[in-house]
N, C-alpha and C positions, 0 to 999 in steps of 0.2 A: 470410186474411180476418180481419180486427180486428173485436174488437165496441165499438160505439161509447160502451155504456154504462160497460164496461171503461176505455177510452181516456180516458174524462172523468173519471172518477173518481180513477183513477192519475194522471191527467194528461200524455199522452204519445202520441204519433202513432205513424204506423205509420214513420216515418225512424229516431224511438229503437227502436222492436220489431224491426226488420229490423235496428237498428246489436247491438241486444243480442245475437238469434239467432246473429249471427255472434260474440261473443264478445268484441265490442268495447261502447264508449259512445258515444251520437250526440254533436255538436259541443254540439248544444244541456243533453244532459246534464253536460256536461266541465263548461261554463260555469254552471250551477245549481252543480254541488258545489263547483267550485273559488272560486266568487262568496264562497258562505260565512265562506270563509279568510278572504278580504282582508280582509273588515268585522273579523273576531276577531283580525286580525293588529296592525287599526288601534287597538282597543279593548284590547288588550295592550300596547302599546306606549305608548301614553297614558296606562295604568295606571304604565308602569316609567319615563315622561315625568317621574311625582309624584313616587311614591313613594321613586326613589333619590334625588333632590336634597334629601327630607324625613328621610331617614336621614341623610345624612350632614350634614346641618344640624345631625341628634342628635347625631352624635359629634363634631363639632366642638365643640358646645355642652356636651359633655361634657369633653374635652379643655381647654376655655377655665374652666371652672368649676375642676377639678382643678388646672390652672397658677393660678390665680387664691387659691384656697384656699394653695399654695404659696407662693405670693409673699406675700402675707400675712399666713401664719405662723398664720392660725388653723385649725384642724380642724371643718370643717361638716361636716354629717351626711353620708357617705358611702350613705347606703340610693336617696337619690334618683338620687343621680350614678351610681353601680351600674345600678340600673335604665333609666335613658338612656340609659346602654351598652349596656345586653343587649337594648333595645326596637330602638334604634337599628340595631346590628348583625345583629337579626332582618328586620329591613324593609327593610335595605339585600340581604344574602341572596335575601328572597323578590322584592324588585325584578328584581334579577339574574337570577333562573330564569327569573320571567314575560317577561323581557327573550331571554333564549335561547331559550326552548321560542316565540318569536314569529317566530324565522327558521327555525323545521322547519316544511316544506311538507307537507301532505298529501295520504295514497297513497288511493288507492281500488281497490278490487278487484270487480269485477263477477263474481257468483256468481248460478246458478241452481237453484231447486229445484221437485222435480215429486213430485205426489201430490193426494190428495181432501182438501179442503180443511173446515176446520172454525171456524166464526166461534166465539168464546166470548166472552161478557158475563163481565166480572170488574169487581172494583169493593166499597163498601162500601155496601150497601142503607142504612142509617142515615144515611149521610151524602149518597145520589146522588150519588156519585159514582161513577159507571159508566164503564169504559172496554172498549174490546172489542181480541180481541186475532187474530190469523188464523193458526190453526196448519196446516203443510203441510208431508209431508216431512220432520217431526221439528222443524221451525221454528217460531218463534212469532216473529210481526212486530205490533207497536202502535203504530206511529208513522203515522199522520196515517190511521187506521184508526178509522173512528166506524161506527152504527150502517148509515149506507146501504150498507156494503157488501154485505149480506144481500141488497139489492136487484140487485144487480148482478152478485154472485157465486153461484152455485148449490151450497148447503150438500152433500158428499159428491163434487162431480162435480169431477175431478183437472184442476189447471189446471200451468202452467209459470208460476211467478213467476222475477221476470229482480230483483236486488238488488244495491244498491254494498254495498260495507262497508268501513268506515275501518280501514286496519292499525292506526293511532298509539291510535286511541278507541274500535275495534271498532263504532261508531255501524252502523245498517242503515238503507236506506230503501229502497223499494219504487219499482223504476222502470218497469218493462212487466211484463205479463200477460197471459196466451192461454189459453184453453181447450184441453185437449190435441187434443180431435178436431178444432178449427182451425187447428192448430200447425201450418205445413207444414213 
């Protein structure tokens, strides 16, 4: 038996709670986390789209400047052409990375943990800016964790949280939830 206020909150039915229990992710889960990817895969690559064609513009433009200076026989100031190169070859580099690290796929790992659970308000009073964070089991989770949880969660009374976690980014999100003495 799910509790509805749980379900809503978490956002997740009893198809993900019963995929979790067993140790898996429901369909609907896979497609949330893995959804993520594509858009940041698209928004890396767009980045590495620029950014390498704009490096190597640099080095060219450095190489043309250098032959040019050459052929001419006079000596311009080397400080700037230096620095075209080392910018250039910097931006070509990090093009490159963001450009690789855009075809590793990410893993998730579906982990559970059980115990009495404890909301805590953290945050800077001066500034309101208050965040709350839910510790259980040694765990602390704060991602998409606000104030109504209190309402929905019963401060001390031990639930089973059900959580992905990214191997590559270690990222957590909270995906089901049961009260133990509902747990079947």
């Amino acid at each position: 038996m799910e509790d509805p206020k749980l379900r809503d909150h978490f956002k997740f039915d009893e198809a993900d709670l019963q995929a979790n229990r067993s140790g898996n992710f429901s369909r609907d889960q896979k497609k949330k986390l893995y959804s993520r990817h594509s858009s940041a895969v698209t928004q890396k690559r767009v980045v590495s789209g620029v950014v390498i064609p704009v490096s190597i513009g640099m080095l060219v433009w450095m190489v043309y400047r250098i032959y040019k200076d050459i052929v001419n026989g006079n000596g311009s100031d080397l400080g700037p052409v230096v620095l075209l190169g080392i910018i250039g070859a910097l931006l070509l580099l990090a093009g490159s990375y963001i450009l690789r690290i855009s075809f590793i796929g990410p893993t998730y790992v579906l982990k559970k943990v059980t115990g009495p659970i404890n909301i805590i308000k953290t945050g800077i009073a001066a500034e309101d800016a208050w965040r709350y964070e839910l510790h259980v089991g040694g765990e602390i989770f704060n991602l998409h964790l606000d104030s109504t949880a209190g309402d929905v969660m019963t401060q001390g009374e031990p639930y089973i949280i059900y959580y992905s976690q990214g191997v590559e980014n270690n990222l957590r999100e909270i995906l089901s939830a049961e009260l133990v003495s509902k747990a079947k």
